[in-house]
C-alpha positions as a Markdown table, in Angstrom:
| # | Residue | x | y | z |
|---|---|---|---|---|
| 1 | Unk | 155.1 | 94.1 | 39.1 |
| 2 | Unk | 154.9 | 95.1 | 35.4 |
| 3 | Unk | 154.9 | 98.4 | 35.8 |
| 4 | Unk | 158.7 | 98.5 | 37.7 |
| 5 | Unk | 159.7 | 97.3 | 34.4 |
| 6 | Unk | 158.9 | 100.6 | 32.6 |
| 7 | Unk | 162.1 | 102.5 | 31.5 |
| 8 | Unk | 160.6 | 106.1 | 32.9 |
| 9 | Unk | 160.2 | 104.3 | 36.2 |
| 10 | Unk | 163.3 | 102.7 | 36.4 |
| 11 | Unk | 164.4 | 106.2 | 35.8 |
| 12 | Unk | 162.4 | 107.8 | 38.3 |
| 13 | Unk | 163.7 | 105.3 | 41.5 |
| 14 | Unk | 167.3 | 105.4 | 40.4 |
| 15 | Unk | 166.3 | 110.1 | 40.7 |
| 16 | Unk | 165.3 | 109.6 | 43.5 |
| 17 | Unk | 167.2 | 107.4 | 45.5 |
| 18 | Unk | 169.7 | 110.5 | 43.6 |
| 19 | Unk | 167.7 | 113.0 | 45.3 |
| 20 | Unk | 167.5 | 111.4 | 48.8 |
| 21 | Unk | 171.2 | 110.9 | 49.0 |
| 22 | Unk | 171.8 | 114.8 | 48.4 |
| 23 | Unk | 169.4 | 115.9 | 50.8 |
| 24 | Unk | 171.5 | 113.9 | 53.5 |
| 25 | Unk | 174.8 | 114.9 | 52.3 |
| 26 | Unk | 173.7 | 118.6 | 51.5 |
| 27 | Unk | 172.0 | 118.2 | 55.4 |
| 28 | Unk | 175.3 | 117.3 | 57.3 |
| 29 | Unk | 177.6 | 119.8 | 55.1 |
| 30 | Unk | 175.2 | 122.4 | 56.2 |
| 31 | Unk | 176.1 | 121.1 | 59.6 |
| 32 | Unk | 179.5 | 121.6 | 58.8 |
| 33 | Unk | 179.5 | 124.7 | 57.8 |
| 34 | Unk | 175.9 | 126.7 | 58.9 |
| 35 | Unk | 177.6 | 130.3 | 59.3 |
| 36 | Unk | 179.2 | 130.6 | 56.1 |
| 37 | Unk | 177.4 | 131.9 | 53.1 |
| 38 | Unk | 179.0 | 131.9 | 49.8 |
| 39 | Unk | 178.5 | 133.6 | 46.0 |
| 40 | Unk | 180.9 | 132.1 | 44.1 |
| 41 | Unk | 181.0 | 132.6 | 40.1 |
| 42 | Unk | 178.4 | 129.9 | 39.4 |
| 43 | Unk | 175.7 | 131.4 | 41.6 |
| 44 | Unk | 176.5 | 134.9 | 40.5 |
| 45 | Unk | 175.7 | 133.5 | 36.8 |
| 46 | Unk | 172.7 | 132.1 | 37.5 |
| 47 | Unk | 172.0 | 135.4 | 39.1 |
| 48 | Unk | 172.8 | 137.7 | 36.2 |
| 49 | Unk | 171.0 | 134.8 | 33.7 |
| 50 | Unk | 168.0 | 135.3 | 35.4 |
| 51 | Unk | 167.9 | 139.3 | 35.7 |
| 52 | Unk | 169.0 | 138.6 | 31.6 |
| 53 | Unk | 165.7 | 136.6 | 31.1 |
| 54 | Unk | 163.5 | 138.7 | 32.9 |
| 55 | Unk | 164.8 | 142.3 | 31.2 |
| 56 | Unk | 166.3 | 140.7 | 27.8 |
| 57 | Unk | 169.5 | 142.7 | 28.9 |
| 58 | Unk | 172.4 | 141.9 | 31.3 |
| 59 | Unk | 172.6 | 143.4 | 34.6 |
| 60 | Unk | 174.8 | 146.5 | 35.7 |
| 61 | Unk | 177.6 | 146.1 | 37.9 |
| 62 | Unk | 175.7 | 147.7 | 40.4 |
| 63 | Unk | 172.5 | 146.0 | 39.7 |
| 64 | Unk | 174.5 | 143.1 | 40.0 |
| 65 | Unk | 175.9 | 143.9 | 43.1 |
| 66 | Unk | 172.6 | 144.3 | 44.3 |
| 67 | Unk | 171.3 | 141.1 | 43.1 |
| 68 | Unk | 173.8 | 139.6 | 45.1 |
| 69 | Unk | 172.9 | 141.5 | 48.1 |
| 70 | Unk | 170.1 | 140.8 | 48.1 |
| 71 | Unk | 170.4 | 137.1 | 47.8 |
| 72 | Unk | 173.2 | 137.5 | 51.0 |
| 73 | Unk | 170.0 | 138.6 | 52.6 |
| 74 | Unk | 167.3 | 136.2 | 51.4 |
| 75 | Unk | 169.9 | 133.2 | 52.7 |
| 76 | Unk | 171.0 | 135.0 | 56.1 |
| 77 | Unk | 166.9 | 135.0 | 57.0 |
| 78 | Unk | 166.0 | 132.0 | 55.6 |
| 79 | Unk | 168.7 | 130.2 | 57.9 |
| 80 | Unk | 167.4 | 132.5 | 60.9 |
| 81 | Unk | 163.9 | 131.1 | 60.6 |
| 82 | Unk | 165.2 | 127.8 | 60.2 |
| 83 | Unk | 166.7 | 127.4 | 63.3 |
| 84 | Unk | 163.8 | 129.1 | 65.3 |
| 85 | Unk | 161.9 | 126.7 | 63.8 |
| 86 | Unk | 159.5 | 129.2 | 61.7 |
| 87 | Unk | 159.4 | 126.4 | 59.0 |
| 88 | Unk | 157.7 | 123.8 | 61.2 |
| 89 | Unk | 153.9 | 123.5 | 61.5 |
| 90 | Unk | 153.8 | 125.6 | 58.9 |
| 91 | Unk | 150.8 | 125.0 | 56.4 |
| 92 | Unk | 151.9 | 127.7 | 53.3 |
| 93 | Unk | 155.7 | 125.8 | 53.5 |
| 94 | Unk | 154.8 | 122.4 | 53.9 |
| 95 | Unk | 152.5 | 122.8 | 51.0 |
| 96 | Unk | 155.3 | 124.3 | 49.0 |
| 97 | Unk | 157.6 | 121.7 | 50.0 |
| 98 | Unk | 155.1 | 119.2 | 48.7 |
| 99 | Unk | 155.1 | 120.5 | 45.4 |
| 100 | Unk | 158.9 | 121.0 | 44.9 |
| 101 | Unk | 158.8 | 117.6 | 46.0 |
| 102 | Unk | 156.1 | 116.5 | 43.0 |
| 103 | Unk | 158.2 | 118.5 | 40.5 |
| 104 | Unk | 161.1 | 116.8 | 41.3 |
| 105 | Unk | 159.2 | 113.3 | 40.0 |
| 106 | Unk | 157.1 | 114.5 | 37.0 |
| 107 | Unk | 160.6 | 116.1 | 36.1 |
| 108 | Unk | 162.3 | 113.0 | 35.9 |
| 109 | Unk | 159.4 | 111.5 | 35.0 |
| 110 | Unk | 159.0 | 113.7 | 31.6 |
| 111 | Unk | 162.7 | 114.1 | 30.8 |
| 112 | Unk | 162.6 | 111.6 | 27.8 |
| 113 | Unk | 159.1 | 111.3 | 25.9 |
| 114 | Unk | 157.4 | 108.3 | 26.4 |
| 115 | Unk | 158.2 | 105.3 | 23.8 |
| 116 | Unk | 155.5 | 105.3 | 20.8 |
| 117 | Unk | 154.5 | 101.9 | 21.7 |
| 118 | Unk | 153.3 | 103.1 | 25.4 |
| 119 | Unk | 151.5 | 105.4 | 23.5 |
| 120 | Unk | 149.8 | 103.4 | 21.6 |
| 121 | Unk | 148.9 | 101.2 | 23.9 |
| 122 | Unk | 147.6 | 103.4 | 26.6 |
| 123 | Unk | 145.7 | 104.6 | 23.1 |
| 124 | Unk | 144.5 | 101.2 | 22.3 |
| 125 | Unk | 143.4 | 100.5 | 26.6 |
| 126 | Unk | 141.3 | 104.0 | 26.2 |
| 127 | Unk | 140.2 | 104.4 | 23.2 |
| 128 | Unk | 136.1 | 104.8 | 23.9 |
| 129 | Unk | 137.8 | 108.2 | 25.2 |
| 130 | Unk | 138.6 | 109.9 | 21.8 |
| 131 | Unk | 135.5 | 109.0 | 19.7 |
| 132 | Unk | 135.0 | 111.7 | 17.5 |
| 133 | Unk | 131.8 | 112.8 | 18.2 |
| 134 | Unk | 128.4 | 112.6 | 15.5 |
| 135 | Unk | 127.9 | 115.4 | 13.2 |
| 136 | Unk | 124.4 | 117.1 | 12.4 |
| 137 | Unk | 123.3 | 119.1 | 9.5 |
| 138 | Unk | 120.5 | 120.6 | 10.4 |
| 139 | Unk | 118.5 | 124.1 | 9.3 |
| 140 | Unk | 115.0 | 125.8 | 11.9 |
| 141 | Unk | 112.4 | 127.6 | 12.0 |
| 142 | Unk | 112.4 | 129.8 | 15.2 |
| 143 | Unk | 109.5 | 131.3 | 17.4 |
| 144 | Unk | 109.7 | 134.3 | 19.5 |
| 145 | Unk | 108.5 | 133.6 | 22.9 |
| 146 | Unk | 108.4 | 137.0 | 24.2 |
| 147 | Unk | 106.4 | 138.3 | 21.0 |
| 148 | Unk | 104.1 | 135.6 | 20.7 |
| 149 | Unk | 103.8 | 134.3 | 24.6 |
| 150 | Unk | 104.6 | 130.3 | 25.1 |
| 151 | Unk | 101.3 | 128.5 | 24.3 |
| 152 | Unk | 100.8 | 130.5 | 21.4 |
| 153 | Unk | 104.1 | 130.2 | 20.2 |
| 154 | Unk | 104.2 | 126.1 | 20.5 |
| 155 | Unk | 100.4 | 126.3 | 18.8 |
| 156 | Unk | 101.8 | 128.0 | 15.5 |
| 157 | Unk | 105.1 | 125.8 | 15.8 |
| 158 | Unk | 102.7 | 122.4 | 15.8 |
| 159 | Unk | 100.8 | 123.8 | 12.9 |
| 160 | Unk | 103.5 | 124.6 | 11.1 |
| 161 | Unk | 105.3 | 121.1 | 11.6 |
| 162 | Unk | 102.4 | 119.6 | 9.5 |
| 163 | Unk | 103.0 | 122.0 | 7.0 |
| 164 | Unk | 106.8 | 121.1 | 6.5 |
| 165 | Unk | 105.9 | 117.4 | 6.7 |
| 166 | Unk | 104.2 | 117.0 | 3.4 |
| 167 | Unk | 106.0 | 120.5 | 1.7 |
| 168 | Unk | 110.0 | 121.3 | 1.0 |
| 169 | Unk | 110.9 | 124.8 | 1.5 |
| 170 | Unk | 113.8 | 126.2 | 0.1 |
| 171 | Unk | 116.2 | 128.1 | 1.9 |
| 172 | Unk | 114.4 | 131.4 | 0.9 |
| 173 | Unk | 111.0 | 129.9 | 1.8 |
| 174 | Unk | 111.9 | 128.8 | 4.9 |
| 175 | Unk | 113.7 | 132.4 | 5.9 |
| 176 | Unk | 110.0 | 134.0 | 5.4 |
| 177 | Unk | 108.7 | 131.6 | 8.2 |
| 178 | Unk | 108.3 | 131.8 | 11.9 |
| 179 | Unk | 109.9 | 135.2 | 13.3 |
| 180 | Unk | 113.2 | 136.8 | 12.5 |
| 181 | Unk | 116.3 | 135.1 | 14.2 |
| 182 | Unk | 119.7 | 136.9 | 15.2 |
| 183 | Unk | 121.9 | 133.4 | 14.3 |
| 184 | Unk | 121.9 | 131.6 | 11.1 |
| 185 | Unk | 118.6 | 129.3 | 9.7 |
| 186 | Unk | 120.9 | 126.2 | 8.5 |
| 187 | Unk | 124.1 | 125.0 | 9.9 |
| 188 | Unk | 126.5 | 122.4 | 8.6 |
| 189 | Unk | 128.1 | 119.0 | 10.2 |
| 190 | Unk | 128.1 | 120.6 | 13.7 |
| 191 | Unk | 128.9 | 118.7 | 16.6 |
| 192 | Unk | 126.5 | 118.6 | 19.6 |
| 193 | Unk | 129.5 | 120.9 | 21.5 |
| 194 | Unk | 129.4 | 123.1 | 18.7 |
| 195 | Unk | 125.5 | 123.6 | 18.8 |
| 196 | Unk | 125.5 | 123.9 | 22.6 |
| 197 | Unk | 127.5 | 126.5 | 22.2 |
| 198 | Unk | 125.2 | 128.9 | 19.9 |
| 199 | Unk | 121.9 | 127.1 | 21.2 |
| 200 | Unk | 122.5 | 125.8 | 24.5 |
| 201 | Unk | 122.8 | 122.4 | 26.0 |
| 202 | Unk | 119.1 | 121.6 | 26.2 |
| 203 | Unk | 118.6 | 122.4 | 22.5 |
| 204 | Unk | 121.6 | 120.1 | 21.7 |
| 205 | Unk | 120.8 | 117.1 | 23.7 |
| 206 | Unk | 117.1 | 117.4 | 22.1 |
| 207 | Unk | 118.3 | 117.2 | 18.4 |
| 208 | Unk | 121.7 | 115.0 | 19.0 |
| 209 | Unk | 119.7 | 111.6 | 18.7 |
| 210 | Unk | 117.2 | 113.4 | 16.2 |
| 211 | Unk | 116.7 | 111.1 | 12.5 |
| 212 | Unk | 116.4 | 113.1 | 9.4 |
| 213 | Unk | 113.1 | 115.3 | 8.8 |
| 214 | Unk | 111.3 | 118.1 | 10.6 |
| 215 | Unk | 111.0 | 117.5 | 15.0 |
| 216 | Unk | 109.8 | 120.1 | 17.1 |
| 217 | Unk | 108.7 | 121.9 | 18.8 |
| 218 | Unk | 112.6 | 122.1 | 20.8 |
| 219 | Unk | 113.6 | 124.8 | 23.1 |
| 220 | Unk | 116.3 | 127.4 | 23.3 |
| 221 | Unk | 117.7 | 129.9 | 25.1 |
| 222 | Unk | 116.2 | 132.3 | 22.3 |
| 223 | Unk | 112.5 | 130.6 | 22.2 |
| 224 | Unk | 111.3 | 127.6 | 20.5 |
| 225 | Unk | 112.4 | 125.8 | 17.2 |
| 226 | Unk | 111.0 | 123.6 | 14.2 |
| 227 | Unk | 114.2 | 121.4 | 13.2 |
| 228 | Unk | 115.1 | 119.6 | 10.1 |
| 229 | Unk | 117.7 | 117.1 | 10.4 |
| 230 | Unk | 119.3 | 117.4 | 7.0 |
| 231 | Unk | 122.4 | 115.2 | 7.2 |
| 232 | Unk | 124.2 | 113.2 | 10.4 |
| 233 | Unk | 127.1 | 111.4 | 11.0 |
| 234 | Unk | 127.5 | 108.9 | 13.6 |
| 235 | Unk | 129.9 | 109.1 | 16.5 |
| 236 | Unk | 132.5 | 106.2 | 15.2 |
| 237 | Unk | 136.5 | 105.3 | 17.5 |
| 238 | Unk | 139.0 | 107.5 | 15.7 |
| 239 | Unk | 142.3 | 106.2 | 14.2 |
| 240 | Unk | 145.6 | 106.8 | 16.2 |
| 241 | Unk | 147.3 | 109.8 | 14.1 |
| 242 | Unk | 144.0 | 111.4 | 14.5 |
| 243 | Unk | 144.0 | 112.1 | 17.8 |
| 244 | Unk | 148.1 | 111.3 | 18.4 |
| 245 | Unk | 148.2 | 114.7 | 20.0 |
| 246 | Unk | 145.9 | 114.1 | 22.7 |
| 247 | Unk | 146.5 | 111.0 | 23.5 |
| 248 | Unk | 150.4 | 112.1 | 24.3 |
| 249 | Unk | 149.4 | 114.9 | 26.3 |
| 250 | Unk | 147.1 | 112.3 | 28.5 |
| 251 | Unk | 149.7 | 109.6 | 28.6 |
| 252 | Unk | 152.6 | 112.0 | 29.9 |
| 253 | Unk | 149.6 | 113.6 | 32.7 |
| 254 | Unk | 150.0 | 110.0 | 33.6 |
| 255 | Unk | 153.1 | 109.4 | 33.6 |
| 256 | Unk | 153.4 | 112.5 | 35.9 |
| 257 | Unk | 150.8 | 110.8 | 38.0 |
| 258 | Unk | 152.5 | 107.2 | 38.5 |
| 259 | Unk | 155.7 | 109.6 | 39.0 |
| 260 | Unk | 154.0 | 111.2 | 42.4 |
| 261 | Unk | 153.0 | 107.8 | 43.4 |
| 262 | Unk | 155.5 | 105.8 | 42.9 |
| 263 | Unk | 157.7 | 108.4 | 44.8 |
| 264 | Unk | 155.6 | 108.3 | 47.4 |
| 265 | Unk | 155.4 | 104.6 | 47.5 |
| 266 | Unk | 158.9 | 104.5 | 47.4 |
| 267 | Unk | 159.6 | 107.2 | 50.3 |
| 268 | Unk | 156.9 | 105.3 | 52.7 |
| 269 | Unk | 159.3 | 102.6 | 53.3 |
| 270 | Unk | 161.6 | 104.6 | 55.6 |
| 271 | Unk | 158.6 | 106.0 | 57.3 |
| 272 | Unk | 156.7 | 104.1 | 60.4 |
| 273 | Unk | 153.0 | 105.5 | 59.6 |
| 274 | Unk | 150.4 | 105.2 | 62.4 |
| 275 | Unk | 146.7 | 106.2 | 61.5 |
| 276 | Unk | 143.9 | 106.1 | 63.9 |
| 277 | Unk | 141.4 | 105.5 | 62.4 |
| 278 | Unk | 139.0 | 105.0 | 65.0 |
| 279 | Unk | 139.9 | 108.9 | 65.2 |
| 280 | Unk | 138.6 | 108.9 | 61.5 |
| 281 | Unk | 135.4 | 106.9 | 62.2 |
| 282 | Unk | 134.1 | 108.8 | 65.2 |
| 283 | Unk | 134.7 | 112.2 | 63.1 |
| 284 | Unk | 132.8 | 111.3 | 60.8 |
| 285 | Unk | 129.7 | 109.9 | 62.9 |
| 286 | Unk | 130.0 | 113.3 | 64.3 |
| 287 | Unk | 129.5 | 115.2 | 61.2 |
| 288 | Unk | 126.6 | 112.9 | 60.0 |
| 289 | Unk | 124.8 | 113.6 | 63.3 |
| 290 | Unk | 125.4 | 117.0 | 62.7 |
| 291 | Unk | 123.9 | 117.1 | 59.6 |
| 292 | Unk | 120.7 | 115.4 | 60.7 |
| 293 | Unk | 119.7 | 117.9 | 63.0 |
């Protein structure tokens, strides 16, 4: 399989093969030695790094000491529930467990950055993804529903549309039209997100595919709208350094992604896994049946 090949997964079995062989050996030393809890200087550091972190100072002696106390404690109850078994069946642990787990392989996963040419290739295998999307120039005329009511409001738009057809307001002209709008009357090289934004979604989809000159009448969540297209610039793939950023974000979420599976994949082996799925079947009769009544 290709993808056993890849460096970052090559790197990922050899961590966790790692990571399976210290849980056994940490499992029987614990064995060995269950009663006995120890601080020895390297915790303690750690302790007194992380109070240092936290208050960007170092700990008192007797903040210390308490630190360390209280650690004593956290380990003397954790092992008490352990072997009452407090951990099992547990839904809030397991889940936690779960995640350390997924850590664990989108840490080793992400401990080198990826090579540019996976980059570029994941780029080049995604690319309908980034297209940088069109651009529209566009400037209105906008009709207040509440003042004028909805019919009467689209009537003067229509009749105004012919007007602007065979005339070419200026941009003072145009402000003396239709009713007085909160927002600007012309707007340059936005993209449909950008108009959604100040317009709403509706308004944007209506004028995205829109050729030059006046359309309307187009709704709003302000009222209704004469449009001129002015200018527009087709959506068109992008060039790598454009969108380099992006693209290496998405290809390391990926690469945390084939991490998780391939560590699950991996850990399966040692596991005999029974599903009944005839258990899976008949539940889910059930719950259309349900449903229909």
């Amino acid at each position: 399989m290709k993808w056993l090949r890849e460096p970052f997964v090559q790197f990922l079995l050899v961590g966790a093969v790692l990571a399976l062989a210290w849980s056994a050996l940490s499992g029987r030393l614990a064995d060995d030695d269950a009663n006995r809890i120890e601080m020895d200087a390297q915790e303690i550091e750690l302790l007194a790094a992380n109070w240092e972190r936290q208050w960007q100072r170092p700990p008192t002696e007797e903040e210390l000491r308490g630190l360390v106390d209280a650690r004593v404690r956290e380990e003397i109850l954790y092992r008490t529930a352990q072997s009452m078994g407090l951990d099992l069946n547990d839904v809030v642990v397991r889940r936690r467990m779960v995640q350390k787990m997924e850590l664990l392989s989108q840490d080793l996963a992400t401990i080198t950055d990826p090579p540019e040419t996976e980059v570029r290739t994941y780029f080049a295998e995604n690319r309908d993804r980034y297209l940088v999307p069109p651009q529209i120039s566009f400037r209105h005329v906008y009709f207040n529903l509440d003042q004028r009511g909805y019919e009467q409001a689209e009537a003067d738009a229509r009749a105004l549309l012919a007007e602007l057809r065979t005339t070419e307001p200026d941009e003072v002209e145009l402000a003396t039209l239709g009713d007085r709008f909160m927002l600007a009357s012309a707007y340059r090289m936005r993209t449909p997100e950008e108009i959604a934004r100040e317009f709403g979604s509706r308004f944007a989809e209506a004028i995205v595919g829109l050729e030059r000159g006046w359309h309307g009448p187009i709704g709003s969540g302000y009222g209704t709208h004469l449009v001129e297209v002015t200018e527009r610039v087709e959506a068109r793939p992008p060039e790598f350094e454009e969108v380099r950023e992006r693209v290496s974000a998405d290809y390391s979420r990926v690469r945390r992604e084939r991490a998780n599976e391939l560590l699950v994949e991996t850990l399966s082996a040692e596991y005999e896994i029974s599903i009944d799925s005839a258990a899976i079947h008949n539940r889910s009769l059930e719950a259309l049946r349900e449903a229909a009544e």
